[in-house]
C-alpha positions as a printed Julia matrix, in Angstrom:
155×3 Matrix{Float64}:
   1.71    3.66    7.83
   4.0     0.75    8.08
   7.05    0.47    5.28
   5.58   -2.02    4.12
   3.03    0.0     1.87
   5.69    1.86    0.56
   7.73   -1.58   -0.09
   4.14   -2.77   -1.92
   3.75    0.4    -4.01
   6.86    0.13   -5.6
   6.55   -3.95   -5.93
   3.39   -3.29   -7.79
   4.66   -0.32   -9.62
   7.35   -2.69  -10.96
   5.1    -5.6   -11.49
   2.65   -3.0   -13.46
   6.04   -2.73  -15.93
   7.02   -5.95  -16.25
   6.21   -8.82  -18.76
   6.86  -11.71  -16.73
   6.02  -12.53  -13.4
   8.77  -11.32  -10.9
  10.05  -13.43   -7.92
   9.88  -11.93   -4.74
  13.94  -12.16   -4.06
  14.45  -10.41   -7.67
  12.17   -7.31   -5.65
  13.96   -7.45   -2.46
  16.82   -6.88   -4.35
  16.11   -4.73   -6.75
  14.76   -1.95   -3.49
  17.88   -3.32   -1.28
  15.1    -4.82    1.29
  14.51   -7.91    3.21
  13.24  -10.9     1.11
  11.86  -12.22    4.75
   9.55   -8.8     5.51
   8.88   -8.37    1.52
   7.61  -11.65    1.48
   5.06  -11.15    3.83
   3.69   -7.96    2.79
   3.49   -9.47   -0.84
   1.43  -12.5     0.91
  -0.78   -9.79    2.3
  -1.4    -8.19   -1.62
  -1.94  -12.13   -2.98
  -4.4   -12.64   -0.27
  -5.95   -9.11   -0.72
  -6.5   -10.54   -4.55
  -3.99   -7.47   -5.86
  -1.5    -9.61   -7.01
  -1.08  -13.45   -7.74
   1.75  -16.27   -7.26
   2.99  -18.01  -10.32
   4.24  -21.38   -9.64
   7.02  -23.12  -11.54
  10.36  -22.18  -13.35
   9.39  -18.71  -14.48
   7.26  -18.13  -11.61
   6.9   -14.9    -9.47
   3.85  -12.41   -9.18
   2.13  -10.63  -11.51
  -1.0    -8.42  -11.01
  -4.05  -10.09  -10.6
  -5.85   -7.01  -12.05
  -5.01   -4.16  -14.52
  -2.8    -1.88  -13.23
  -5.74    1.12  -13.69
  -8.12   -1.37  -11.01
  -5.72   -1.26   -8.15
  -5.7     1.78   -5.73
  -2.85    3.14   -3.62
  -5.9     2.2    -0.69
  -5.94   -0.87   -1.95
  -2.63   -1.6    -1.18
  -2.66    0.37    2.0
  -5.8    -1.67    3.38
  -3.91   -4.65    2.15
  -1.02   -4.28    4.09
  -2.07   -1.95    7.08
  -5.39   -3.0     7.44
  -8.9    -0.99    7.56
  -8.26    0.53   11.05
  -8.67    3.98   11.12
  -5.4     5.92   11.59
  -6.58    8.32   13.99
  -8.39    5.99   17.43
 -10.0     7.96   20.21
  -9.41    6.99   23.4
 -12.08    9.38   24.98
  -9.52   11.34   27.05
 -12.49   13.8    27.67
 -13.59   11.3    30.35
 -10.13   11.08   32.1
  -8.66   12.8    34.56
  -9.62   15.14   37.02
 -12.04   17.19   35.09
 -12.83   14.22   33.38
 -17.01   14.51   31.65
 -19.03   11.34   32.34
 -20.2     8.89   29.74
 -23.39   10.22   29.44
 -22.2    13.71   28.93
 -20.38   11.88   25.82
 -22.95   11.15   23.33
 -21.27   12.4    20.32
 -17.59   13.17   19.27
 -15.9    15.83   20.25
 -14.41   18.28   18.21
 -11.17   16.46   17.95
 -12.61   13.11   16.69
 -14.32   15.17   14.14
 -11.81   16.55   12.68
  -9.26   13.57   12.56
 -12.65   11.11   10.92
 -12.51   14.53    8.48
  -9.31   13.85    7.54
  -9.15   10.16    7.42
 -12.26   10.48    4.74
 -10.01   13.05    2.51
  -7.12   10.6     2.94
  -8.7     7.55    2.24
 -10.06    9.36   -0.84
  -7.13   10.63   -2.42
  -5.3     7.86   -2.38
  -8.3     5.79   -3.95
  -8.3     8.35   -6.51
  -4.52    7.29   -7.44
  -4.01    4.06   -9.37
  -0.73    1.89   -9.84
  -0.65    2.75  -13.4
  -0.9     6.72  -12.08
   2.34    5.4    -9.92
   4.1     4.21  -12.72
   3.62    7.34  -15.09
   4.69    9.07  -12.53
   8.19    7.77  -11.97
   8.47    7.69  -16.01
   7.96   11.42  -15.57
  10.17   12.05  -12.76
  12.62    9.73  -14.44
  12.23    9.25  -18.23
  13.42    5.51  -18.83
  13.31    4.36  -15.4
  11.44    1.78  -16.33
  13.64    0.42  -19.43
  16.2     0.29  -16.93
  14.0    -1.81  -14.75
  12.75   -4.19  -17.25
  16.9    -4.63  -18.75
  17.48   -5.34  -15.01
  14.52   -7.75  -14.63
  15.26   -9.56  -17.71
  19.2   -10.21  -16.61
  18.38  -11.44  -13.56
């Protein structure tokens, strides 16, 4: 996974806290990243329909859904993409042992195992939803997010 799911999780952690829609420099600076490379990821999530732009003065993102509808996959897809992590290259028929194609009808133990573990993945993180993320740094750190709203609204 590129940083820039973990970059997204926390921007929509903090957008699942906050009131107003945030601008994308007050994020950047507020994980000590680049405005440039957050700005692109958080065009990914718009176009991906996870969050939205809000033009004018006040503007920023928001959510574009509650924080319960979004996924950590969603985000993941969002930014990474739907390839699989895991891409066989069919090594089986390389090399000087190397099986023919028609010996290769189905996938070998190897693919099986990685497509195994790509389903789990895939599933646990659908079965974790921003507002799951967000409980779960109030738990690790009770108030976090006061401090993050306070920091948000001096900005």
């Amino acid at each position: 996974m590129s940083a820039g799911v973990e970059w997204g999780l926390h921007c929509c952690a903090v957008l699942s806290a906050s009131e107003a829609p945030v601008p994308v420099a007050q994020l950047a600076e507020l994980h000590g990243v680049s405005k440039t490379y957050l700005a692109k990821h958080m065009q990914a999530l718009s176009k991906a329909n996870i969050i939205a732009a809000v033009e004018g003065r006040d503007g920023g993102y928001r959510l574009s859904r509650r924080p319960e509808d979004i996924t950590v996959y969603d985000v993941v897809r969002a930014i990474d993409g739907p390839e699989r992590a895991f891409r066989c290259t069919e090594i089986r028929q390389q090399g000087p042992l190397a099986s023919p194609p028609e010996a290769c009808t189905t996938p070998c133990g190897i693919a099986k195992v990685m497509a195994r573990a790509e389903i789990a993945w895939r599933d646990s993180l659908r079965g974790v939803s921003i507002a799951d993320l967000a409980a779960s740094v109030d738990d690790a750190t009770p108030g976090a997010w006061d401090g993050v709203r306070g920091w948000l609204s001096a900005g």
